[in-house]
C-alpha positions in Angstrom: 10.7 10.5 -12.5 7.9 8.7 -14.4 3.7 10.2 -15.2 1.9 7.6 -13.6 -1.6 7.6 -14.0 -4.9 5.9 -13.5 -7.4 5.7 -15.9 -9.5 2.3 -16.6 -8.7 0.6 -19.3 -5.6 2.4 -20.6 -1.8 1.4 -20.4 -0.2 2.3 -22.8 0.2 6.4 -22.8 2.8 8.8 -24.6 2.7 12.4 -23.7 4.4 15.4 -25.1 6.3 17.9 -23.1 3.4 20.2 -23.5 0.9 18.3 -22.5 2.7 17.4 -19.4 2.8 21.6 -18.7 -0.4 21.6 -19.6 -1.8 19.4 -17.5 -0.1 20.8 -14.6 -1.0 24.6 -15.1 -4.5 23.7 -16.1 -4.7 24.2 -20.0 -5.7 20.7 -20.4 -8.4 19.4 -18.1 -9.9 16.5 -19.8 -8.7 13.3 -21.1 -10.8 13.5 -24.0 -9.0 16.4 -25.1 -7.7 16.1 -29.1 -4.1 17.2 -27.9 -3.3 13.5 -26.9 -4.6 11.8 -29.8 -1.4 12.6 -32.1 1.1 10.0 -30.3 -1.6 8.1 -29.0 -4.2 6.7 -31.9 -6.4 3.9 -31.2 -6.5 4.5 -27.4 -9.9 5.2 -25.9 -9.7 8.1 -23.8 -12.6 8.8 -21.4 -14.2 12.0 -21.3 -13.2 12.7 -17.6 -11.6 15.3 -15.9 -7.9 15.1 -15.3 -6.9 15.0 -11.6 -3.4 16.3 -11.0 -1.6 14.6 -7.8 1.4 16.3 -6.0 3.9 15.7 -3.3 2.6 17.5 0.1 5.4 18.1 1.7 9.3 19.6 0.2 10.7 17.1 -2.0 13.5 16.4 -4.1 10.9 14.8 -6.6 8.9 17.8 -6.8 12.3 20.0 -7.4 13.7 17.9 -10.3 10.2 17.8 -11.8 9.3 21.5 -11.9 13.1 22.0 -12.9 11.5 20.3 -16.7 8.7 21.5 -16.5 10.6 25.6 -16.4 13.1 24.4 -19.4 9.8 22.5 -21.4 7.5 26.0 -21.3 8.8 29.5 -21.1 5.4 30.6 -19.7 6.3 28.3 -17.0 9.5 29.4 -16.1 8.0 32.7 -16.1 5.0 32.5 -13.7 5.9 29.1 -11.2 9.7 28.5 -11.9 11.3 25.7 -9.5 9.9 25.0 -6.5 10.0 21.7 -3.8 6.9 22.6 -1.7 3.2 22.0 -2.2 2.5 26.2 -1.9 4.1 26.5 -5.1 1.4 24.8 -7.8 -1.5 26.6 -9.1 -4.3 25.8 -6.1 -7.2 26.0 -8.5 -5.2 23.1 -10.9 -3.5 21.1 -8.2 -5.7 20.2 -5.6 -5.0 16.6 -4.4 -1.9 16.0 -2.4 0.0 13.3 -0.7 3.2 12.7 1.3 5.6 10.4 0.3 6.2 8.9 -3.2 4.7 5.5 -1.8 1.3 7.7 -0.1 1.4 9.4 -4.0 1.5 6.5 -5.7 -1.5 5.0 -3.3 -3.3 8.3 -3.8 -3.6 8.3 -7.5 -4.7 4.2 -7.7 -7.2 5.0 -5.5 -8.6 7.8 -7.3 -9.7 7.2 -11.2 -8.4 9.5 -13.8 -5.6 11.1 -11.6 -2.0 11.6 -12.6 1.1 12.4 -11.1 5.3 12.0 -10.7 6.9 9.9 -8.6 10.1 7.1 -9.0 9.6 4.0 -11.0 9.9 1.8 -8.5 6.7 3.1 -6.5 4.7 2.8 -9.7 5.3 -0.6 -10.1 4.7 -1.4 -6.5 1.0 -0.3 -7.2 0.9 -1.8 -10.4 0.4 2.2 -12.3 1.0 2.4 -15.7 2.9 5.1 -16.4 3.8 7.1 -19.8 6.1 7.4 -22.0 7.9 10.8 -23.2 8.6 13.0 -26.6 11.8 14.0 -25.5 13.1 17.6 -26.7 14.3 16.0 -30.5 10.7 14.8 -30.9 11.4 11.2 -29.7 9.6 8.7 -27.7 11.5 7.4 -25.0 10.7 5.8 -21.7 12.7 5.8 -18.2 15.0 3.1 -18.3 18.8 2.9 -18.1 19.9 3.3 -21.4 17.9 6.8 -22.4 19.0 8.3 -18.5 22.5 7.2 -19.1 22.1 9.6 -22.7 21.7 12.1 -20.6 24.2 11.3 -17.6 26.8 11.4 -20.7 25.6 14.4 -22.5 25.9 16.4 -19.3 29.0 15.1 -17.9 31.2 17.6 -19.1 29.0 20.4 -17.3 29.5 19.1 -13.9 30.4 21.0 -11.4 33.9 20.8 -9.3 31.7 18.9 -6.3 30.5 16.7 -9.5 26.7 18.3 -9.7 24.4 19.1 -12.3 20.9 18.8 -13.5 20.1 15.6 -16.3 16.4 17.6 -17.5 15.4 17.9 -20.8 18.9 17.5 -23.0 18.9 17.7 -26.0 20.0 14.1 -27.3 18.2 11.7 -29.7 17.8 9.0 -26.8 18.0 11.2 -23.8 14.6 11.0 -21.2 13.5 14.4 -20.0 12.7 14.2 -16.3 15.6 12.7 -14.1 17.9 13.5 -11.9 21.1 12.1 -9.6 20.7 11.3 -5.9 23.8 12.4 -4.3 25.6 11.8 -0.9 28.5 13.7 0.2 32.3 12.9 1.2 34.4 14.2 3.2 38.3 14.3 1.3 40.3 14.7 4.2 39.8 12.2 7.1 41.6 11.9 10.1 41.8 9.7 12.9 39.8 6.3 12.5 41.0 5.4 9.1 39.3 1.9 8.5 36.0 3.6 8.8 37.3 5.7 5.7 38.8 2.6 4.0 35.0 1.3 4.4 33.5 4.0 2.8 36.2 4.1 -0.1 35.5 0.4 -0.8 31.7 0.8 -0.6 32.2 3.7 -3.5 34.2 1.9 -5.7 31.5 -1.6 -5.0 28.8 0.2 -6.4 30.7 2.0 -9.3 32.1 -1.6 -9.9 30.2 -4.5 -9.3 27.7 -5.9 -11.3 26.1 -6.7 -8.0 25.2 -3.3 -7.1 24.4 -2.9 -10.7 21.8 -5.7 -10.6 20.5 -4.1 -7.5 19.7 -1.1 -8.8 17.9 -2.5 -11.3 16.0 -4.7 -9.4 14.7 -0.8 -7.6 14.5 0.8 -10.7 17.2 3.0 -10.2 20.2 3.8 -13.2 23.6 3.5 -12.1 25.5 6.5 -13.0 27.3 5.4 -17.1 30.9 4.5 -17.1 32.0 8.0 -18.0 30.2 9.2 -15.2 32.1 6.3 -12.8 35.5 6.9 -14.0 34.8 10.7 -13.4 34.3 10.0 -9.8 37.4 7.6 -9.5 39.3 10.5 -10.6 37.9 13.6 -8.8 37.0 11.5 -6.0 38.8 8.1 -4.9 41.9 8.9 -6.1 42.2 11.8 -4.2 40.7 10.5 -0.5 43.1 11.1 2.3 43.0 9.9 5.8 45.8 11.1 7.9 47.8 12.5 4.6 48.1 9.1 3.3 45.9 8.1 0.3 43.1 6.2 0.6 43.4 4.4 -2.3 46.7 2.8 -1.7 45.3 1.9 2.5 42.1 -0.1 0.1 44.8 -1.9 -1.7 46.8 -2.6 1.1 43.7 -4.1 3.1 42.5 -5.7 -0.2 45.8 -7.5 -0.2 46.0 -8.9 3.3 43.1 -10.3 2.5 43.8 -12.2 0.0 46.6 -13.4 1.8 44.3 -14.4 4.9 41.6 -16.4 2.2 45.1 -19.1 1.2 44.7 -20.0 5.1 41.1 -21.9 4.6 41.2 -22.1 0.8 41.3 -25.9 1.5 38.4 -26.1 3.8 36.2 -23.8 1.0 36.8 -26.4 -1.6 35.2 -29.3 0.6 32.6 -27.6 1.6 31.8 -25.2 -1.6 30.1 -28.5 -3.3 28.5 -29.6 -0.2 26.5 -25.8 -0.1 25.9 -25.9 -3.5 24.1 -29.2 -3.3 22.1 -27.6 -0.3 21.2 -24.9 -2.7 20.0 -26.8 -5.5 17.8 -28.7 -3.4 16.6 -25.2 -1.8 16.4 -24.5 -5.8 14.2 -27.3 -6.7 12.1 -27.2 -3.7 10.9 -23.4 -4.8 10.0 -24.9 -8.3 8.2 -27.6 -6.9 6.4 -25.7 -4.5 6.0 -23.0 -6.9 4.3 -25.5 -9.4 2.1 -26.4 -6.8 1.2 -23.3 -6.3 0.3 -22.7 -9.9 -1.7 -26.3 -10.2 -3.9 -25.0 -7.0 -4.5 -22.2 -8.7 -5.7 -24.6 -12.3 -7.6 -26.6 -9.7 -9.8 -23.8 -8.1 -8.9 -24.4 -4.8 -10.6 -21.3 -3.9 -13.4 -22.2 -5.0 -16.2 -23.9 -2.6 -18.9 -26.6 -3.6 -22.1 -24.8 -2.0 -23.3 -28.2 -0.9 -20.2 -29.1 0.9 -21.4 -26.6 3.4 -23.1 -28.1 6.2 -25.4 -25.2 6.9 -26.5 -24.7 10.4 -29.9 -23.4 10.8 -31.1 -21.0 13.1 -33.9 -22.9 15.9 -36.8 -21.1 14.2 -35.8 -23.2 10.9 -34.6 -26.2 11.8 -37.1 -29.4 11.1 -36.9 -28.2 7.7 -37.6 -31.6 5.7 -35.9 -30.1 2.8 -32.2 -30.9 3.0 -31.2 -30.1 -0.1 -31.8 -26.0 -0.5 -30.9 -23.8 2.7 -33.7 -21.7 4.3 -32.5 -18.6 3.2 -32.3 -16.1 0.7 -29.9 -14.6 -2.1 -29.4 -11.5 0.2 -29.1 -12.9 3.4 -26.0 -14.4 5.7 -25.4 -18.0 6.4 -23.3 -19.6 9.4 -22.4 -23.2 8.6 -19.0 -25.8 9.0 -16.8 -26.3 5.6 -14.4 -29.6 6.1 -13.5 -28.8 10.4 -13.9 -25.0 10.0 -16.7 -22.6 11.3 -17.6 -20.4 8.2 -20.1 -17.5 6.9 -21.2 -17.1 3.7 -22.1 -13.6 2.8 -23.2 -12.3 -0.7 -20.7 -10.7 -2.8 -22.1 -7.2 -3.4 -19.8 -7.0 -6.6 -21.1 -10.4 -7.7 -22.5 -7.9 -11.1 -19.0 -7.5 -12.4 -17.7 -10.3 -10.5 -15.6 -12.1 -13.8 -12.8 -14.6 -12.7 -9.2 -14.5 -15.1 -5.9 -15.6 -14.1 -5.5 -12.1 -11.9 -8.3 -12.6 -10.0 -7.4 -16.3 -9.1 -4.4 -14.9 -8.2 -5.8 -12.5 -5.8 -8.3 -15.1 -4.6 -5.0 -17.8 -4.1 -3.2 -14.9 -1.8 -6.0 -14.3 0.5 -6.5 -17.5 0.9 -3.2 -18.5 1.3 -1.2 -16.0 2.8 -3.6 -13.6 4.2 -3.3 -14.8 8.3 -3.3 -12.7 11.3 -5.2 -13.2 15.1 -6.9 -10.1 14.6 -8.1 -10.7 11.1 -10.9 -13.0 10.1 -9.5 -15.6 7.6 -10.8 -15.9 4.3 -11.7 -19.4 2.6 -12.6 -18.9 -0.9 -16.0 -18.2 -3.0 -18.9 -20.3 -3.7 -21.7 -20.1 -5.9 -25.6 -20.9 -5.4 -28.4 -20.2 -7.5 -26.7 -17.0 -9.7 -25.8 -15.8 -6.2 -21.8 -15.6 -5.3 -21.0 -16.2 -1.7 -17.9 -15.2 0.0 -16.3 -17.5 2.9 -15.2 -16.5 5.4 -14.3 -17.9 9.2 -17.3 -17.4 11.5 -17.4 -15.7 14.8 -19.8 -17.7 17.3 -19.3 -14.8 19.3 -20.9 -12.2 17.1 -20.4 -8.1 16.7 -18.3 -6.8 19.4 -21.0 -4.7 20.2 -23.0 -7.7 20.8 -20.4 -9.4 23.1 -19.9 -6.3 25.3 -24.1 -6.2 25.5 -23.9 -10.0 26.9 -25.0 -9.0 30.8 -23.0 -11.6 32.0 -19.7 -9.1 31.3 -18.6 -6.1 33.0 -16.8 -4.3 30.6 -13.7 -2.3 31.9 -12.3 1.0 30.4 -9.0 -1.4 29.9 -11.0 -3.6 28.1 -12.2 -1.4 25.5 -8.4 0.1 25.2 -7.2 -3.8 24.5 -10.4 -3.8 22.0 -9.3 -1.0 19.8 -5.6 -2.1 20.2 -6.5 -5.1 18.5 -8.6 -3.9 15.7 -5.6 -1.2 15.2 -3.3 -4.6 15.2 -5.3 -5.9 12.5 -5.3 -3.3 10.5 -1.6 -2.5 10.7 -1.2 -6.1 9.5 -3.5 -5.5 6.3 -1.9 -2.5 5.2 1.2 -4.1 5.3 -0.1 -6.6 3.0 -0.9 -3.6 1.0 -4.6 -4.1 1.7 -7.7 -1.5 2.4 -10.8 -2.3 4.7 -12.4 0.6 3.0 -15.8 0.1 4.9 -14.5 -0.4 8.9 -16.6 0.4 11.1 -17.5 -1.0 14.7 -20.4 -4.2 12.8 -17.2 -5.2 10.9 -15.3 -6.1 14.0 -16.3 -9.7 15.5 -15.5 -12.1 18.3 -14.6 -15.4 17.6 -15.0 -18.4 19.8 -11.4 -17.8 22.0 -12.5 -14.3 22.9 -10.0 -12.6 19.9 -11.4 -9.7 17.4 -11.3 -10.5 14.1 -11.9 -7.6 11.9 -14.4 -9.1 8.7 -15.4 -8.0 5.2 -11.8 -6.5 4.3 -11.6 -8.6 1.1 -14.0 -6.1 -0.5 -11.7 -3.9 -2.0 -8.6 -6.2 -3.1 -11.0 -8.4 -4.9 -13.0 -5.1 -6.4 -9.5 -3.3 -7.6 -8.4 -6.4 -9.1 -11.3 -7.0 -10.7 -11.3 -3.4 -12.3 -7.7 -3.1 -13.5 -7.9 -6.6 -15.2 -11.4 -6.2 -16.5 -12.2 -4.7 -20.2 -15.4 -3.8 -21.7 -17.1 -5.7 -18.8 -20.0 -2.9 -17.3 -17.5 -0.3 -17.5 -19.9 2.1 -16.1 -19.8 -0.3 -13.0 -16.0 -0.3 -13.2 -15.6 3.3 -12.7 -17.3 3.8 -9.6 -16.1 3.4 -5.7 -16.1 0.4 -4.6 -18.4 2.2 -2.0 -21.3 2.1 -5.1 -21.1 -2.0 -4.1 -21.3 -1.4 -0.9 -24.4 0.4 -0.3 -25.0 3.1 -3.1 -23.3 6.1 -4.4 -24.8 8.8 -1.4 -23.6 9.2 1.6 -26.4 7.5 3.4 -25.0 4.6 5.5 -21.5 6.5 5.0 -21.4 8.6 7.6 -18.5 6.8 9.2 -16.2 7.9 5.8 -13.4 10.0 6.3 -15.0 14.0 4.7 -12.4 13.6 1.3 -14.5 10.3 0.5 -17.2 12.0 1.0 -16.8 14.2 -1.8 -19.5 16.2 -3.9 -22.5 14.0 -2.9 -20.7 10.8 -4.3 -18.3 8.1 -2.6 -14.7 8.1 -3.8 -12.2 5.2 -3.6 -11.1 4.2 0.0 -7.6 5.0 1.2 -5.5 3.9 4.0 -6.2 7.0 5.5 -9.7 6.6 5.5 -9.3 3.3 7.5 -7.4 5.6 9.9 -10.4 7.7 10.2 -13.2 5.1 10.4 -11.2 3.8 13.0 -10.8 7.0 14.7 -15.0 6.9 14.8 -14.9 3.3 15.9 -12.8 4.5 19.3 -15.5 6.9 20.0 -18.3 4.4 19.7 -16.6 2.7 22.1 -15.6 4.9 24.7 -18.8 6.6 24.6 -21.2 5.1 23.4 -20.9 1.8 24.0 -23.9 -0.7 25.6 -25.0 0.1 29.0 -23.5 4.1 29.0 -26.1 7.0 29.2 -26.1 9.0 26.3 -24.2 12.9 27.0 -26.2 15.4 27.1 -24.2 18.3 26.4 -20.9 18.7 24.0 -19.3 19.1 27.9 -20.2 15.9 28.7 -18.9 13.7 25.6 -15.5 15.5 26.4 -15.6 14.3 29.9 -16.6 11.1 28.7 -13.8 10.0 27.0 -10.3 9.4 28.7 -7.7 11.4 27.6 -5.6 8.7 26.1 -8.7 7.5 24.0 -9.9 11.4 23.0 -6.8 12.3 21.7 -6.4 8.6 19.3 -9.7 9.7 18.2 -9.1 13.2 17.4 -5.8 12.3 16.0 -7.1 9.4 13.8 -10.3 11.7 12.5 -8.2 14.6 11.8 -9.2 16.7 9.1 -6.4 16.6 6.8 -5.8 13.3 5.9 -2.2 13.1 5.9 -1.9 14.1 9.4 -3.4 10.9 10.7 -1.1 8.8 12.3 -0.5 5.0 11.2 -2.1 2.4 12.7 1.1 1.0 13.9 1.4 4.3 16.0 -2.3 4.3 17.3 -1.8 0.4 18.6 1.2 1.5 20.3 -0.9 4.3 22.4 -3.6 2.3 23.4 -1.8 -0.4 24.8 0.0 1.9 26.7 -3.0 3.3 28.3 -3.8 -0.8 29.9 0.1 -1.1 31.2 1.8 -4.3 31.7 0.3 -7.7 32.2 -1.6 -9.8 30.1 -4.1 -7.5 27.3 -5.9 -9.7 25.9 -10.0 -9.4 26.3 -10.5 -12.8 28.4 -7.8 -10.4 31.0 -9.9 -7.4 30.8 -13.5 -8.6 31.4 -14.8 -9.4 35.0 -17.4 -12.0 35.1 -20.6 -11.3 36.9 -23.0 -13.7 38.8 -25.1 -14.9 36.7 -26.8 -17.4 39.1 -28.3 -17.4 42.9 -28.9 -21.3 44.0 -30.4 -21.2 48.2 -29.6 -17.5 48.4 -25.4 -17.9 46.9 -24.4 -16.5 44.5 -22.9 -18.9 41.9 -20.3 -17.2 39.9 
């Protein structure tokens, strides 16, 4: 288990076992305090409070972590001991929870100045720094494979007879504090289907073994368990595996010899072709490079980057028969439809334009949403451009404007299935960016669009990426900037023009980060402006009357995707599959689920 933590500006921490208890019993609250500058001179810690993070619900992680934090402070062990759930920390210190190692790890880079444990691997995922440890001999050491194997050896000899034990806090030179084994268990006696057991045998003794599963585990920055360990379990274990009183050892060498004996059969045919595949791979090989240099040569190039005048700006009718040709009819702050090279595009102002600072990270952010950011329901982006010390983001146009202003078109009767396939679709989208590891941050029913084939395309979701990259990368550029939500961008630091935010970004009169969860919830609010009050509906009177309103199906999206407690909301992969179930089978799309009106009467007949 590794401290991960987010605080602008600083990646390179050590902490001391005390100052890991006392940040989680509350005894150090600020990151200013004087308690980390011994092992840590020269780095500029802010004067902000520290914001523990914990696992919600009963974990493992939160077991083996409470287990150092009892044998680093007797005061500890005394008044919180070991614990797995979230109703054992101090709830006027740990407020800020999450579920998941992957939801903790998205918690704490989403909220500045926060801390908290969680595997390696998750850390990285999220790009978290995360510190290093003064072990219990006074010694810096970090997670990695050589100062958990210390430990794995040092407590070897204390395992138990079902090969247990605890590797927290020993007391060797190289040894790193907080870790622990994962474990699955075996059965020793098997009966009946023995090559089921002979599987399982073999699959022990592969990742003992092979430096395939060795490299694996590396790759998820796991330790495999030190040879010691590995020869421990061949003895206690392996060697004495039976199924059906014979051992299983000897049935793994039997099978391990026929075999061997099968492979002489096509040995032959192998040796032809062996040079033929590995020819096919080294042309996969090469191709990789070369595509991967091209990659990197787009990125020297600035293919992201937009000439402003190769925009062919198309002018609204009040403004066109402007003689001038060469300047565009608008202003810095305004919105401009146009055609770059055979697409339809809109160039918005780039609220963070302030900070906006371009380094290799930040080209290669721009490079993946240009690149590999594509999905029907998501409006593709096209790069940046610059006019006038204003910076322009491109994006694809949608000739058919807001949904809201395609569902007020009178020439459209808009069905209750139609406004179930219309949140399906922005849930679709959304499910897609957060797979990409992406956060709207600012959805809301304006930000969804209808292109020209009747699709939604949900708009302005590059905010975010391009403001977190920006801010982890940045130094000494308007830090004061930097340390604000993106939100501050956006519209300001209040809640006015907010009031579609989930309530914990809406925190203490300011705006915090945006989560995935807090898409969840502006989506939640997007469902009800939909279902009730979308164009053409009377208002409801009475409370009564908004629950009648709204079909079942849709209420209970809504209620689920604006509940309260933030972890309870359900994925947008879960809320797509609802809604669609509410329009049953047949084609969904919107084109489907509209009926067209009349919109003409030639000699008295209606033209449709």
């Amino acid at each position: 288990m590794v401290l991960a933590y987010n605080i602008p500006g600083v990646n390179n921490l050590v902490f001391t076992r005390e100052q890991v208890v006392g940040i989680y019993n509350g005894s150090i609250d600020n990151w200013s305090d004087p308690v980390f500058t011994e092992h840590n001179p020269g780095v500029d810690l802010p004067n902000a409070t520290i914001v523990p993070v914990a696992r919600f619900e009963s974990s493992g992680s939160t077991e083996i972590f409470t287990k150092s934090l009892r044998s680093f402070s007797d005061a500890w062990a005394t008044q919180y001991g070991v614990f797995s759930k979230a109703s054992g920390w101090n709830a006027s210190v740990v407020r800020l929870f999450a579920e998941r190692n992957s939801g903790l790890a998205d918690s704490i880079r989403r909220q500045p100045y926060s801390v908290g444990y969680m595997t390696p691997a998750s850390a990285v995922e999220v790009n978290l720094p995360f510190a290093a440890i003064v072990n219990k001999r006074g010694r810096i050491t970090v997670a990695n494979k050589r100062s958990v194997q210390a430990a794995m050896d040092e407590r070897s000899p204390r395992m138990s007879p079902r090969l247990t034990t605890d590797l927290v806090d020993c007391e060797g030179h190289e040894t790193y504090p907080i870790a622990g084994y994962t474990y699955f268990i075996v059965s020793m006696t098997q009966t009946g289907n023995c090559s089921v057991a002979i599987e399982l045998a073999r699959y022990i003794e592969w990742f003992l073994d092979s430096s395939q599963a060795q490299q694996d585990l590396r790759n998820h920055f796991n330790v495999p368990v030190s040879r010691s360990v590995a020869l421990m379990i061949h003895s206690t274990v392996l060697a004495r595996m039976t199924c059906d009183g014979r051992l299983l050892m000897d049935l793994v060498r039997r099978q391990k010899y026929d075999e061997e004996e099968s492979l002489k059969t096509w040995k032959l045919p192998v040796q032809i072709v062996a040079p033929l595949t590995a020819l096919v791979i080294l042309l996969l090989i090469t191709y990789a490079i070369l595509q991967k240099a091209k990659y990197l040569q787009m990125q020297d190039r600035d293919d992201w980057k937009i000439n402003f005048f190769d925009i062919e700006i198309v002018l609204p009718k009040k403004r066109r028969g402007n003689p001038n040709t060469n300047k565009p009819a608008h202003t810095s702050s305004e919105n401009f439809a146009g055609r770059w090279n055979v697409h339809e595009v809109v160039a918005r102002p780039l609220s963070i334009a302030p900070i906006f600072h371009v380094n290799r990270k930040v080209k290669q952010s721009l490079m993946r949403m240009r690149e590999t950011i594509g999905h029907e329901n998501v409006a593709r982006f096209f790069g940046i451009s610059a006019h006038n010390d204003t910076v322009y983001l491109v994006e694809q146009h949608c000739v058919n404007g807001t949904l809201v202003d395609f569902m007020r078109n009178n020439k459209y009767s808009v069905k209750e299935s139609f406004r179930y396939v219309a949140c399906a679709d922005i849930a679709k989208g959304m499910a897609y960016l957060h797979r990409q590891n992406l956060i709207h941050g600012n959805l809301s029913i304006d930000k969804c669009h209808v292109d020209s084939r009747w699709t939604i395309k949900i708009i302005d979701w590059e905010y975010a990426a391009l403001y977190d990259v920006i801010r982890r990368t940045s130094r000494n550029r308007a830090r004061a900037s930097l340390e604000n939500s993106v939100h501050h961008f956006l519209g300001g630091d209040t809640y006015r023009g907010f009031r579609h935010l989930a309530p914990e970004i809406r925190k203490d009169g300011r705006l915090l980060e945006p989560t995935r969860a807090g898409d969840v919830y502006n989506f939640g609010v997007i469902i009800g402006d939909l279902f009730d009050n979308f164009p053409g509906r009377e208002t409801p009177t009475t409370s009564a009357a908004v629950e009648v309103s709204i079909p079942d199906k849709a209420r209970c999206s809504m209620e689920q995707a604006c509940h309260v407690t933030a972890i309870k909301r359900p994925t947008f992969e879960q809320l797509e599959k609802t809604l669609r179930s509410a329009v049953g089978s047949g084609q969904t799309n919107l084109l489907d689920r509209c009926v067209w009106r009349p919109c003409n009467s030639i000699n008295g007949r209606t033209v449709q």
